[in-house]
Each structure stands twice: as C-alpha cells, then as structure tokens.
C-alpha positions, 0 to 999 in steps of 0.5 A: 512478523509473519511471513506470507508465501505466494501462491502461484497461477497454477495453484491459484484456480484450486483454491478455497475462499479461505485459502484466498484469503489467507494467502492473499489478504492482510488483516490485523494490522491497525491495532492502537498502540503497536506497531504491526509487519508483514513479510511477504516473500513476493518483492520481499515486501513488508507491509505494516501499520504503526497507530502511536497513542500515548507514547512514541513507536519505534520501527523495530528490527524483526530478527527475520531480516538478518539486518542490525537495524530495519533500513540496513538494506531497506527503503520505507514508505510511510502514509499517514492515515490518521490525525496529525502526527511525527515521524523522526528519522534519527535526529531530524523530526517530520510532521505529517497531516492526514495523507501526507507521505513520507520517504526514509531511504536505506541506512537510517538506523532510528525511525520512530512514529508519534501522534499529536493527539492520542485521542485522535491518534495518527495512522501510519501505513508503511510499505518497504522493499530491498534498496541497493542504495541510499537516497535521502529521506524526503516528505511529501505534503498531500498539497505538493503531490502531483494529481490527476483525474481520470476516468467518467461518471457513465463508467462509474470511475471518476477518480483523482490519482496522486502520485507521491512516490514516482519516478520523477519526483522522489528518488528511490531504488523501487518504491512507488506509491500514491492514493486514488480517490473515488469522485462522488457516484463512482465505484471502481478504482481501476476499471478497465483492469490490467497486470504488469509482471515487471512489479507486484502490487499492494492495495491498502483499502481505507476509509472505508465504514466499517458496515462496508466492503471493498469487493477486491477482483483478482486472477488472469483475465480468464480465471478471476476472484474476488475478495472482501476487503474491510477498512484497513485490510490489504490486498497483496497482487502478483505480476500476473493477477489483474486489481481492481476494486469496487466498494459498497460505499465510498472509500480510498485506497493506496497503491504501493508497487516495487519490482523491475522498474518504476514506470507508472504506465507499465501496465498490460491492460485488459479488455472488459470484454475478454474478463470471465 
C-alpha cells in the first residue's frame, strides 16, 4: 500500500509538474481482478478501488495499519461504478447497481466485493478514514440518495449533486460522500471554488472517455495549478488548496471528505475575480 505525504503550502509553489502529481494524484487503482489502496497521511485517508472478475475480493489488511482486520479502527465508503455487483460484510450480503453506495462501519472484520457479471464486472471505489465508533453498515440506492440541482447553463455549471453519505442521513464518525453529475453543455463541477480547512477532499473523476481529460484546478486563490486527470485517476486536496474541475468532454466525479466535521456547506468560498 503506498503511502502519499502531503506536501504543504510553503512547498507547494516550487513544485514540478511532475512532483504535483506524484504528490497529489492517484493513478493505477482500476486494474480487473485486484483490489488496489492508498494511504495518504492527510486524514489518514486510504483510498482504493476493487474491480472483482471471476472470483470474489476480499478487503485485505495492509500490515501498515497495525490493525488485526481493515475496519478494527475504520469506516469504509464503497461506490460502485461498474455493472452490477456484491458487497458482503460478514454474513450478510449487499447488491449494488451502478451508483449505489454502501457504508460499512468500524468492527466488521469480512468485507468482500464480487460482480454479477465478469464480463461486465463491477467497480468499487472505496474511501476509509479513522472511526471512533461503531455505526451500522447501511446501503444506499442511487434512487434513495438525496439530490440537488444547482448552478446555470450561462456558467457552464448546471450540475445535479447527490448526497449519499451526510450528516442527516447515514451515521458515521467523519465520512462524507456523494457524486456530481454535470448537465448536458456544462463543464465545471465547482465554480465559484472554495477550501474548508476543517476536512480535506477527494475527487475521483469517472466516466470519463478515455481521449478526454478532466483539468483539475488547485492551490490558494493566489497560486493556483492544475492537473490533468484521466478516467478513474484521483485528486487528493488539503484544507488549504481550492477544487475545482473542468473536463474535455462529459463526465462524473465523486466527492469524498473526512476531517473535523461534516457540514456540507462548511465551505470558505472564493471570488472568481480574486483567482491568479
């Protein structure tokens, strides 16, 4: 499991495309048939994905983690990006259509991922953070999650936002996740952008074609980058860098953010007109 060190805002400014990227982007995780994690030590985030063919994954347990089991002191969020598929947390079993989220909370010790369909087989993203308690393991249907539209055409952010993982909905120690769908001409998934230095961020950017990019914009108001960002690669974003994203072409991303609370509009936001 490799572990990525953050780089902080003081470094930040002198850093090479290259040195962005590796510090900042996570490539490599969809491979069919295995199961992939990251650690980063921002949050102590791990983020993964699980693409099962043939044969059932298990949820592994890095010896990194000092843990007996993945979950001993973790919560887990799994979206499936993929066909249809399984998720089983000890004995009880869990079906997940495209877009379906499921939390498993801390203490379950046997989390396995399958597909219904090898040769259209299930993608399961996974984000995990530090839990200080135990809260039931709770599937969310795309159908279930709340959603809201926001944004305008003239802005080229018409966008519909869905809230599977909230503070009022499923109950967990820091996890909060959900997915933002771009309307058809739009571009931007957040713009005007914004930090919060009270939780750091994970995009996962996704059904992306593979001959487009998602131009990833990051860094204080004042000192801003980008990264180019492929289909399935994700952004990792500290308190103090701004998100926001445009693609070459249509696509999805998924949000993931753990920290201090888990407020969804605890968000310091910024004036386009202030952006260098």
């Amino acid at each position: 499991m490799k572990t990525y060190i953050m780089a902080d805002p003081v470094r930040y400014p002198r850093m090479t495309t290259s040195e962005l990227r590796e510090t900042f982007l996570v490539e490599g995780l969809h491979k069919p048939g295995e199961i992939n994690l990251v650690y980063v030590d921002l949050d102590r985030t791990i983020i993964g994905m699980a693409t099962p063919t043939a044969e059932a994954i298990a949820l592994p347990n890095d010896t990194d983690l000092r843990a007996e089991y993945f979950l001993e002191r973790r919560e887990l969020g799994v979206l499936n990006i993929g066909g249809a598929g399984t998720v089983k947390v000890g004995d009880s079993t869990y079906d997940l259509d495209t877009l379906d989220v499921i939390y498993v909370g801390r203490g379950n010790a046997e989390v396995s991922f399958s597909s219904a369909n090898p040769e259209w087989p299930a993608i399961f993203y996974l984000l995990s953070y530090p839990a200080h308690a135990a809260y039931p393991t709770t599937l969310v249907k795309k159908a279930d999650a709340q959603s809201l539209s926001i944004g305008a055409p003239e802005t080229i952010n018409s966008r519909t936002i869905t809230k599977y993982i909230h503070a009022g909905s499923v109950k967990t120690c820091q996890l909060v996740m959900g997915v933002t769908e771009l309307h058809t001409g739009s571009a931007w998934n957040t713009m005007p952008p914004h930090t919060h230095m009270r939780r750091s961020e994970v995009y996962l950017y996704f059904d992306l074609d593979p001959s487009a990019r998602a131009l990833h914009m990051m860094g204080p108001a004042t000192e801003t980058r980008h990264l180019f960002i492929a289909d399935k690669e994700v952004a990792i974003s500290p308190g103090w860098s701004m998100h926001a994203g445009v693609g070459t072409r249509s696509y999805r991303f998924c949000w993931g953010m753990g920290g201090e609370n888990q407020d969804y509009d605890d968000m310091d936001r910024i004036a386009i007109e202030d952006l260098k």
